[in-house]
NUNU-165056 format. One record per residue (C-alpha): residue in three letters; x, y, z. Coordinates in steps of 0.001 Angstrom, whole numbers, plus 500000, padded with zeros to 6 digits. Layout:
BEGIN
+-----+--------+--------+--------+
: res :     px :     py :     pz :
+-----+--------+--------+--------+
: ALA :      X :      Y :      Z :
...
+-----+--------+--------+--------+
//
This chain:
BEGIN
+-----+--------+--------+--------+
: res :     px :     py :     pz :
+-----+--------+--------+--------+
: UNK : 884114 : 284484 : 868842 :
: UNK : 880499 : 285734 : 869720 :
: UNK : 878857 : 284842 : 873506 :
: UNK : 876297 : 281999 : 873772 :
: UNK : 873056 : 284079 : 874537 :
: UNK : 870706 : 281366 : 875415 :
: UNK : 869938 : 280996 : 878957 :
: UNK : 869787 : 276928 : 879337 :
: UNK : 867798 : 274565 : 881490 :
: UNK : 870865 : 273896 : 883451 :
: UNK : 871155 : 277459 : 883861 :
: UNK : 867695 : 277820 : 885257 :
: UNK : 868650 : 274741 : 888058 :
: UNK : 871496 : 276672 : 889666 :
: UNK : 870443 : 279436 : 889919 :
: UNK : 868515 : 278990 : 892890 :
: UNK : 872082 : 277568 : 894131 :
: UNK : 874142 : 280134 : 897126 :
: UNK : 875538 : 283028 : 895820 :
: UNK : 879162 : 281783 : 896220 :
: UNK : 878822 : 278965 : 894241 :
: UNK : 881579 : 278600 : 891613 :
: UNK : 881025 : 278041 : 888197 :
: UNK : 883641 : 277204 : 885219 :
: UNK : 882600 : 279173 : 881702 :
: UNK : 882235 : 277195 : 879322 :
: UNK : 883294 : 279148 : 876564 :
: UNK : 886915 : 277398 : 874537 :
: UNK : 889318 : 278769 : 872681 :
: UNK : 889684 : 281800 : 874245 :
: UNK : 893588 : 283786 : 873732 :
: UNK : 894972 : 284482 : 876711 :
: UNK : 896459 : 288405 : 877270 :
: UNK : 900055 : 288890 : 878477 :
: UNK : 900463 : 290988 : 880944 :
: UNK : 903059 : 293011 : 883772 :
: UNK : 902158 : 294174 : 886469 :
: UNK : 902952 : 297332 : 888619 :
: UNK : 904504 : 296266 : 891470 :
: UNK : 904164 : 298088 : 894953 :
: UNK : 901506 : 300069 : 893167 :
: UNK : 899809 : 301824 : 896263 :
: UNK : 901945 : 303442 : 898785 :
: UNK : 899802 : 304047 : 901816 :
: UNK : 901407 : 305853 : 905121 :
: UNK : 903529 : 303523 : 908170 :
: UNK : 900412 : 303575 : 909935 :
: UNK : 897882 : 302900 : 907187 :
: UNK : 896506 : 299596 : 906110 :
: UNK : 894070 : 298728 : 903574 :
: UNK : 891197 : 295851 : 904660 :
: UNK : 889067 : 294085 : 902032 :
: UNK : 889839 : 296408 : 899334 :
: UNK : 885925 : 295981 : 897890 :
: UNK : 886413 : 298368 : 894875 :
: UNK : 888168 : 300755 : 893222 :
: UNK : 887770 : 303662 : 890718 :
: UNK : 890185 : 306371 : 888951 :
: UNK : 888933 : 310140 : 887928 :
: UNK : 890537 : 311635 : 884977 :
: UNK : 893450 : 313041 : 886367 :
: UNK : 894620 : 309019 : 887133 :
: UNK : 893856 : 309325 : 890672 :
: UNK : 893026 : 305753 : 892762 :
: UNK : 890266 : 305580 : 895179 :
: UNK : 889859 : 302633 : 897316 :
: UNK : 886936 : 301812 : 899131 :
: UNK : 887904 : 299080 : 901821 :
: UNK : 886483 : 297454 : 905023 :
: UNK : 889361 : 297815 : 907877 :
: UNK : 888180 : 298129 : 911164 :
: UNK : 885474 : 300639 : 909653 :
: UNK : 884392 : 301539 : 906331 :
: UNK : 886858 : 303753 : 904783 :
: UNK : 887675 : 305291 : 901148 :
: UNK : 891366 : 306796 : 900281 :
: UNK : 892802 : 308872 : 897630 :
: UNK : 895753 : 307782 : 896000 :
: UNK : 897521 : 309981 : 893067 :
: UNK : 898390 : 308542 : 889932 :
: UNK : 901617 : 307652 : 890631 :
: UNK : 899764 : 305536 : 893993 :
: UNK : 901118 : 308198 : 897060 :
: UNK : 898666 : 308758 : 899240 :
: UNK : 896646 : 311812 : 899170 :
: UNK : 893614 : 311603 : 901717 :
: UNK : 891080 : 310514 : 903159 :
: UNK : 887245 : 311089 : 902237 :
: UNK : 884437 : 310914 : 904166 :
: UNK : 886182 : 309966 : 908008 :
: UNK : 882954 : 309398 : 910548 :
: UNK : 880744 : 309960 : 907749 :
: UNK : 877232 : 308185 : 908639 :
: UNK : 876520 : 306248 : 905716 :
: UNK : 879789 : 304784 : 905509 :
: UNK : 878886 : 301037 : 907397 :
: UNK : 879978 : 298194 : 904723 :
: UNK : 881484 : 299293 : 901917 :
: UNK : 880578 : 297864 : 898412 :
: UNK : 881830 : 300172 : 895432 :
: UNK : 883127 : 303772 : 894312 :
: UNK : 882697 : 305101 : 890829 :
: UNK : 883929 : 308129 : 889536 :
: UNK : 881693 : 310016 : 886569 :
: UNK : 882682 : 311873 : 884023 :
: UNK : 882456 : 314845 : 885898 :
: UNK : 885111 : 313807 : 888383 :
: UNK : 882763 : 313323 : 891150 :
: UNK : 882979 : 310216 : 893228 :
: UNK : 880339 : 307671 : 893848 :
: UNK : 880382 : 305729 : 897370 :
: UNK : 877579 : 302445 : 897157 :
: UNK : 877661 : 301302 : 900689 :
: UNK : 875474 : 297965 : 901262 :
: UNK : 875258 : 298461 : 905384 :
: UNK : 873817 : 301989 : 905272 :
: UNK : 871673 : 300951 : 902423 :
: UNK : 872925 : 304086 : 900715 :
: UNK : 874608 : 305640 : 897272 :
: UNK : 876624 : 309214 : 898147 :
: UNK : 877806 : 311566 : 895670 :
: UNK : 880551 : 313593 : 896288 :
: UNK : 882978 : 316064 : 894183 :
: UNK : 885765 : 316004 : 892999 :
: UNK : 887481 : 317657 : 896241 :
: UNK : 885240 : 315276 : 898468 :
: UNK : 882604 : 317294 : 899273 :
: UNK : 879040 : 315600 : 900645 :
: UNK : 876804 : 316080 : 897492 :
: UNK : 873993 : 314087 : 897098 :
: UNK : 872644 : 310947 : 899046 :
: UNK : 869918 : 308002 : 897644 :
: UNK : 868628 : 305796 : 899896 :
: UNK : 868813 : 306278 : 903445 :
: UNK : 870221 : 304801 : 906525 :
: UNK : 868077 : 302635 : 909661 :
: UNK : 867480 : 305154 : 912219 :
: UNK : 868969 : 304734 : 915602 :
: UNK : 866093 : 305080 : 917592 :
: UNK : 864388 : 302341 : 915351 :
: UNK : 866854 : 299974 : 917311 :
: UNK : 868702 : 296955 : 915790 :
: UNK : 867789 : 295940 : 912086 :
: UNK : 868011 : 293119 : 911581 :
: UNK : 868673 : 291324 : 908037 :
: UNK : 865743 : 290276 : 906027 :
: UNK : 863811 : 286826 : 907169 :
: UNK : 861512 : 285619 : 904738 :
: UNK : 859953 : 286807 : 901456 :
: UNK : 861054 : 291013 : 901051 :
: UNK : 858597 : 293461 : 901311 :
: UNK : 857769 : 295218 : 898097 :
: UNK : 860667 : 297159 : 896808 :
: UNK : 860150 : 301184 : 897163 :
: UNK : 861375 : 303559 : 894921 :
: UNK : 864187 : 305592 : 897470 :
: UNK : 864579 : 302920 : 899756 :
: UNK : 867197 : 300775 : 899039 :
: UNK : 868346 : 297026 : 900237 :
: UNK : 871661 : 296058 : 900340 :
: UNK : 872822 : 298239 : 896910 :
: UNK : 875712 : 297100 : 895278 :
: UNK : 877311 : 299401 : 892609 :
: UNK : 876298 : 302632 : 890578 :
: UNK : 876480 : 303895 : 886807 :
: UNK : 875422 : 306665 : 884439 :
: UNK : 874114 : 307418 : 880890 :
: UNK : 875572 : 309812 : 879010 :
: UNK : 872916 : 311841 : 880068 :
: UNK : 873813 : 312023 : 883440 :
: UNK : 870574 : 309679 : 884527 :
: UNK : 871370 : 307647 : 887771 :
: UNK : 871350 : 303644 : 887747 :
: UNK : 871667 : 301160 : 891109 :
: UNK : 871646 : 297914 : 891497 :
: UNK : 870222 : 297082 : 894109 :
: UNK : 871018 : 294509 : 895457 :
: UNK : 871209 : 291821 : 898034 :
: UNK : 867713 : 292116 : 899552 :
: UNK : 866037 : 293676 : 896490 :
: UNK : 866468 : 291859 : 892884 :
: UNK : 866510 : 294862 : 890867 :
: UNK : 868006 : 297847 : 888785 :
: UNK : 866567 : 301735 : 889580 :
: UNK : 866991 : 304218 : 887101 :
: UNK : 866471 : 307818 : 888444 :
: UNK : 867667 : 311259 : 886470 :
: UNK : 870000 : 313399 : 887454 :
: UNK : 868767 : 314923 : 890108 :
: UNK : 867761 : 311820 : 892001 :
: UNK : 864338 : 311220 : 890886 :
: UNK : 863088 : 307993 : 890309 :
: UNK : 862025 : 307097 : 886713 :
: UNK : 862336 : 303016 : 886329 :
: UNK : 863087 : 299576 : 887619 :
: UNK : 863578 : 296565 : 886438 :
: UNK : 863340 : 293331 : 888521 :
: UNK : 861575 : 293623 : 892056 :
: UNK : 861788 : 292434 : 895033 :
: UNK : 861207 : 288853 : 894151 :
: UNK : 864512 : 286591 : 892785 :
: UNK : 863737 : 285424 : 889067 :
: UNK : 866180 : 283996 : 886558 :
: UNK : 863685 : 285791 : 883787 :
: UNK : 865131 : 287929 : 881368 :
: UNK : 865218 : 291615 : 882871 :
: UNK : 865279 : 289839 : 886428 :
: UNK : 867894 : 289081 : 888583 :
: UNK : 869002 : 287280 : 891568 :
: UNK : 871518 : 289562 : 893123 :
: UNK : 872574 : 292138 : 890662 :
: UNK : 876413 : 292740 : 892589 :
: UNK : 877571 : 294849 : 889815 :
: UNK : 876442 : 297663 : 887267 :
: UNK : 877927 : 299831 : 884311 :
: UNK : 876479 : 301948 : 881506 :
: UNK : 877944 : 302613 : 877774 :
: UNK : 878514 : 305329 : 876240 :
: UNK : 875555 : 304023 : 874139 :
: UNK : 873524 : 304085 : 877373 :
: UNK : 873135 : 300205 : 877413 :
: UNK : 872756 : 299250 : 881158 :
: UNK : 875889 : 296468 : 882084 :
: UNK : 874768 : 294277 : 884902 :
: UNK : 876552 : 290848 : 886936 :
: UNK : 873548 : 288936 : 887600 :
: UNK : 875784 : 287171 : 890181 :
: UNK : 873177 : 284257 : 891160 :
: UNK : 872175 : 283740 : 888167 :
: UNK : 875651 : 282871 : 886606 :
: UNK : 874962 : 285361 : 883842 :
: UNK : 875850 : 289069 : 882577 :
: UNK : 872283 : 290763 : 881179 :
: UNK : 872343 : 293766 : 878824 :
: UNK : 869565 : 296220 : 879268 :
: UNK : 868697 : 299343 : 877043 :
: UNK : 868322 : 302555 : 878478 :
: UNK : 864854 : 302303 : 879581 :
: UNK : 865825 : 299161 : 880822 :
: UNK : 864590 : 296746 : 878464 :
: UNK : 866660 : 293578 : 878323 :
: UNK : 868766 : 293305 : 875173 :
: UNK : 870631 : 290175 : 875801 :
: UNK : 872379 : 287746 : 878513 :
: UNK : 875547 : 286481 : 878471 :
: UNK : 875707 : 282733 : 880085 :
: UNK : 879192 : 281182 : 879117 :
: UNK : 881778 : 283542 : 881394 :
: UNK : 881127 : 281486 : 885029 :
: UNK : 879474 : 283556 : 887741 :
: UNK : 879153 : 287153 : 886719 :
: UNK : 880841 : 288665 : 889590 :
: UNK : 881818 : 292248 : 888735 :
: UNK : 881268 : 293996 : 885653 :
: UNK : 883906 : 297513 : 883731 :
: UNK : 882826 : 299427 : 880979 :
: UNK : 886493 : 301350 : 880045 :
: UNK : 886160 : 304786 : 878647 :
: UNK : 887824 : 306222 : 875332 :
: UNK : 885810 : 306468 : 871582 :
: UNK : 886343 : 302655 : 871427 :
: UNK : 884893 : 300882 : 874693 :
: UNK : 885157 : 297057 : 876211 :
: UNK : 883796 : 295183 : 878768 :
: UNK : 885911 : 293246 : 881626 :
: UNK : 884071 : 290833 : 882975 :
: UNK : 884914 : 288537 : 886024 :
: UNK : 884257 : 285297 : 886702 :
: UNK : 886143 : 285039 : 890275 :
: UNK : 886918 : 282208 : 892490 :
: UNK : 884181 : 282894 : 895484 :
: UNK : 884671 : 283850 : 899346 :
: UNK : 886107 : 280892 : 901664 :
: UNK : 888378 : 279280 : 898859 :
: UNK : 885389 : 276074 : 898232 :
: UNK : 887475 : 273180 : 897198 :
: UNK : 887861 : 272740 : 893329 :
: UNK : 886822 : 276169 : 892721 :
: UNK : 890844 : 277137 : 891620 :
: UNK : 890788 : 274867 : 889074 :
: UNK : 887728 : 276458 : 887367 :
: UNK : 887725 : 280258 : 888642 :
: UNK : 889606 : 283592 : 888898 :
: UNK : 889952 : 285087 : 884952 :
: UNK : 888518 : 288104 : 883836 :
: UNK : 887310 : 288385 : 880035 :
: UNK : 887943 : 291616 : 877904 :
: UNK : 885175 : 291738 : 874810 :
: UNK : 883694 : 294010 : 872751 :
: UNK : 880199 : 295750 : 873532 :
: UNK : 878762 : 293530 : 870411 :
: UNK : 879237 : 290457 : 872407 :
: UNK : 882849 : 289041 : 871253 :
: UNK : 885528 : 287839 : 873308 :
: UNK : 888478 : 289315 : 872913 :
: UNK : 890767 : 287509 : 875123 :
: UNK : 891099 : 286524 : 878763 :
: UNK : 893744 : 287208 : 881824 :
: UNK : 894761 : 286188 : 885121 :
: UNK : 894498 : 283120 : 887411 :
: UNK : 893226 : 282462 : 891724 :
: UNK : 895554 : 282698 : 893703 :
: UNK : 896665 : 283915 : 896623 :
: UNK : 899995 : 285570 : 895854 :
: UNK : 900405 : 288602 : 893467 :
: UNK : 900049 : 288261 : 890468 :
: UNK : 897216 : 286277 : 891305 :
: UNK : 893248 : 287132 : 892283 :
: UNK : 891272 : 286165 : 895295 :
: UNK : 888320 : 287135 : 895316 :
: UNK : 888141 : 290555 : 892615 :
: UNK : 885308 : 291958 : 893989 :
: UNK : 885337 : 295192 : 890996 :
: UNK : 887891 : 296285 : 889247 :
: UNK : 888938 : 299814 : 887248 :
: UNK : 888710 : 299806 : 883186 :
: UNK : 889119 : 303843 : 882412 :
: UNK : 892003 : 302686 : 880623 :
: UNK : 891171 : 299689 : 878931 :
: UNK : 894990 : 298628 : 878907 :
: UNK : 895574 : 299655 : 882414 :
: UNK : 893101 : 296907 : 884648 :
: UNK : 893457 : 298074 : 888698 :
: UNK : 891496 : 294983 : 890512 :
: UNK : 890252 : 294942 : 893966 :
: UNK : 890387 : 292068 : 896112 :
: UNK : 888191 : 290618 : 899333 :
: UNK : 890509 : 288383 : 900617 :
: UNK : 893454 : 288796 : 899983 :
: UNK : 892861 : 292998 : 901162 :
: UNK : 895154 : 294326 : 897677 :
: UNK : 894706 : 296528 : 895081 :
: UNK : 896777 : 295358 : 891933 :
: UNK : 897671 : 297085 : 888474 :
: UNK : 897875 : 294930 : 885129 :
: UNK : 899176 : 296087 : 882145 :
: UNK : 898193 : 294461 : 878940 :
: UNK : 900002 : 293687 : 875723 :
: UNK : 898180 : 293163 : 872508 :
: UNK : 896853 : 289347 : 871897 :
: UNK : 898949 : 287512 : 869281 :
: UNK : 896356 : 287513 : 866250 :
: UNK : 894761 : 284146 : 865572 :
: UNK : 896481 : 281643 : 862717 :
+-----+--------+--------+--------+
//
């Protein structure tokens, strides 16, 4: 079944809605995927605790990290079999509120953290590599959060950035974010090249109102959750928009999974503080192909495993393999899927 790619009047309405609101797809028919799940899939030390486990990411040896809010910002390395290994970055300044980790094909790991208003590369070993953006100084004194229209977007200053991809090329992309309505491109080396969006909210195609999440193909097609405006867009690589996606709900989160044959997972999940009605209508994630077809759907709100609350991003290197994330309900979970029964 292909996606309904036309953005509608009612569309247009909400989207000036808040950014929790809940919204049922409207796309029928779609085969539900069986699925197991791993259970007691992390195993963290006596004296460890995850918080809101915001995102996750694996490198190619099948190691976890989690990025989580506990009592600070902090990110852990799990091996593949979920023991606990380390972890990165302890007292590290731009850690503040985490958002999402990303691991590239180089093994290096990606922290997006929306407080510091900053994107950190580090290697594989978790080594400080690279920083965008950059944090309020002290001696500035509080910041506080935006009032009133945003001042104009700069190129290295971010606002609130959410999540980070790359090209096969190795060029950088952010969404950023919360305070800014747009996508950056910069090349490898941290240079800025593009945007698309600005400063301003627009429900326009190639605008957004609050990109939360970001991914690139391996045909360098930019992946974005245009969360507030209930809608997935597609962008080329020079960030051109290609297509939307309107039927799958909010647009939460967004996976690319790796491998010569790649598919999209993407979320439409029940929103923070549990709004009445929103179980009825909320929680699944969709698997499709990059073409635009869904391929089937999974999972269900809830707040007991095997059920979501709140999957803030989730981990698709192995596009049978789905590791989830989850606000409030502070869990990491593991699904394994089985093969949809083919249609009659």
């Amino acid at each position: 079944m292909k996606l309904n790619l036309t953005l509608s009047a009612a569309l247009m309405i909400v989207a000036a809605t808040p950014a929790f609101a809940q919204r049922k797809a409207t796309i029928e028919h779609v085969p539900e995927i069986p699925f197991t799940t791993v259970p007691n899939f992390l195993k963290l030390p006596a004296t460890e605790h995850l918080g809101e486990s915001v995102a996750v990411a694996t490198n190619s040896k099948g190691h976890i990290f989690v990025f989580h809010r506990s009592q600070n910002t902090r990110l852990f390395e799990f091996d593949q079999t979920g023991n606990f290994l380390k972890e990165i970055g302890p007292g590290y300044s731009g850690f503040e509120f985490a958002h999402s980790v990303r691991v590239d094909k180089d093994d290096n790991i990606w922290t997006v953290d929306e407080g510091s208003n900053t994107v950190t590369k580090w290697s594989p070993e978790g080594k400080f590599l690279m920083v965008i953006g950059r944090r309020p100084t002290v001696v500035a004194g509080a910041v506080p959060s935006p009032a009133g229209p945003n001042p104009p977007a700069q190129k290295y200053v971010l606002c609130r950035p959410t999540d980070v991809g790359w090209d096969p090329q190795g060029n950088i992309f952010i969404s950023d974010g919360y305070c800014n309505n747009r996508v950056v491109k910069y090349d490898k080396e941290g240079r800025f090249v593009a945007q698309a969006g600005s400063e301003k909210a627009s429900n326009a195609l190639g605008q957004f109102n609050l990109p939360h999440s970001l991914q690139v193909d391996g045909q360098g097609n930019v992946w974005v959750a245009d969360r507030s405006n209930f809608r997935y867009q597609v962008l080329d690589n020079n960030l051109k928009p290609i297509r939307e996606i309107t039927n799958l709900g909010v647009g939460w989160t967004v996976c690319v999974s790796g491998g010569p044959h790649q598919y999209a997972f993407l979320s439409n999940s029940n929103p923070n503080g549990n709004v009445p009605g929103s179980w009825d209508i909320t929680g699944e994630i969709y698997k499709t192909e990059l073409d635009g077809t869904v391929l089937g759907r999974f999972g269900k709100p809830g707040k007991l495993a095997p059920n979501f609350q709140v999957v803030h991003m989730m981990d698709c290197r192995d596009p049978n393999g789905i590791i989830t994330g989850e606000i409030e309900s502070w869990r990491v979970q593991k699904f394994l899927l089985k093969p949809v029964a083919a249609a009659k």
